[in-house]
C-alpha positions in Angstrom: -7.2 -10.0 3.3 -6.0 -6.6 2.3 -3.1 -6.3 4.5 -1.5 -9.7 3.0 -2.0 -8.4 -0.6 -0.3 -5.1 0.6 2.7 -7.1 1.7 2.8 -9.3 -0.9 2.8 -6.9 -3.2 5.5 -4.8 -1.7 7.5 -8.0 -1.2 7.2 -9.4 -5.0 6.9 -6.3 -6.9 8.2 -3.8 -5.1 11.1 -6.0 -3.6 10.5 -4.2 -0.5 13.5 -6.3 2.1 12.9 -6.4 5.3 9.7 -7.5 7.7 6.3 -5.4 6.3 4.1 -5.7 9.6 0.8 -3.2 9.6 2.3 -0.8 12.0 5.2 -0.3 9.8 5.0 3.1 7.2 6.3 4.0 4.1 9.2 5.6 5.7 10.1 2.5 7.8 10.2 0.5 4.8 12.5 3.0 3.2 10.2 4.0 0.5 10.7 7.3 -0.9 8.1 9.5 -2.4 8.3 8.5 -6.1 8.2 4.5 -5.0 5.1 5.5 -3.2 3.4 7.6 -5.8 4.2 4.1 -8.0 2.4 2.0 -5.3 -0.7 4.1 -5.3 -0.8 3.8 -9.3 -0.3 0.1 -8.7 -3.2 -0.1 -6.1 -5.5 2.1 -8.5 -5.3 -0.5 -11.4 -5.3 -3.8 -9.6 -7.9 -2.2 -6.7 -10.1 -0.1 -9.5 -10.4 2.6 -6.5 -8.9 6.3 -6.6 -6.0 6.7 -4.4 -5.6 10.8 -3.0 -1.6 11.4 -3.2 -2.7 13.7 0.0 -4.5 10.2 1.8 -0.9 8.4 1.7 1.8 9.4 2.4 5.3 8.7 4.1 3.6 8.4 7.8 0.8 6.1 6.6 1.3 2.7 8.0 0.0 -0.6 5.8 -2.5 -1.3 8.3 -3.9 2.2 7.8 -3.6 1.9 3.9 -5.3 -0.9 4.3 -8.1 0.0 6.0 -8.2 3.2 3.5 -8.5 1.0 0.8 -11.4 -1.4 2.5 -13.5 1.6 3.2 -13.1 3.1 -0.4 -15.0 -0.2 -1.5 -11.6 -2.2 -2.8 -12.3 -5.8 -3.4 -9.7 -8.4 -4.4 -10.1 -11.0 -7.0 -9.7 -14.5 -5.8 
């Protein structure tokens, strides 16, 4: 599911504290703008999909992002 490999990757490589639920955004989480820009590039090379830095941004909330990222074709690896 896209949502938990969101999390977990804000959690393990991010080390984003705190509890990441989908209605939470990146400005809930306490992300700035630069950790976010980071997190896009992240998604882009483990996702292989292009990321907009206009389609996230500090308002967009992981259940969104992930939904973004289902409908631009992502697919994780098992």
């Amino acid at each position: 599911m896209m949502y938990d490999y969101l999390r977990n990757l804000l959690e393990e490589t991010f080390r984003v504290s705190g509890e990441i639920t989908p209605d939470k955004t990146f400005e809930d989480l306490d992300l700035d703008s630069l950790t976010t820009a980071e997190i896009c590039a992240a998604l882009e090379t483990d996702l292989k999909v292009t990321i907009d830095d206009e389609e996230v941004h500090q308002q967009t909330t992981m259940g969104a992002l992930a939904d973004l990222l289902h409908h631009k074709g992502a697919v994780l690896s098992r």
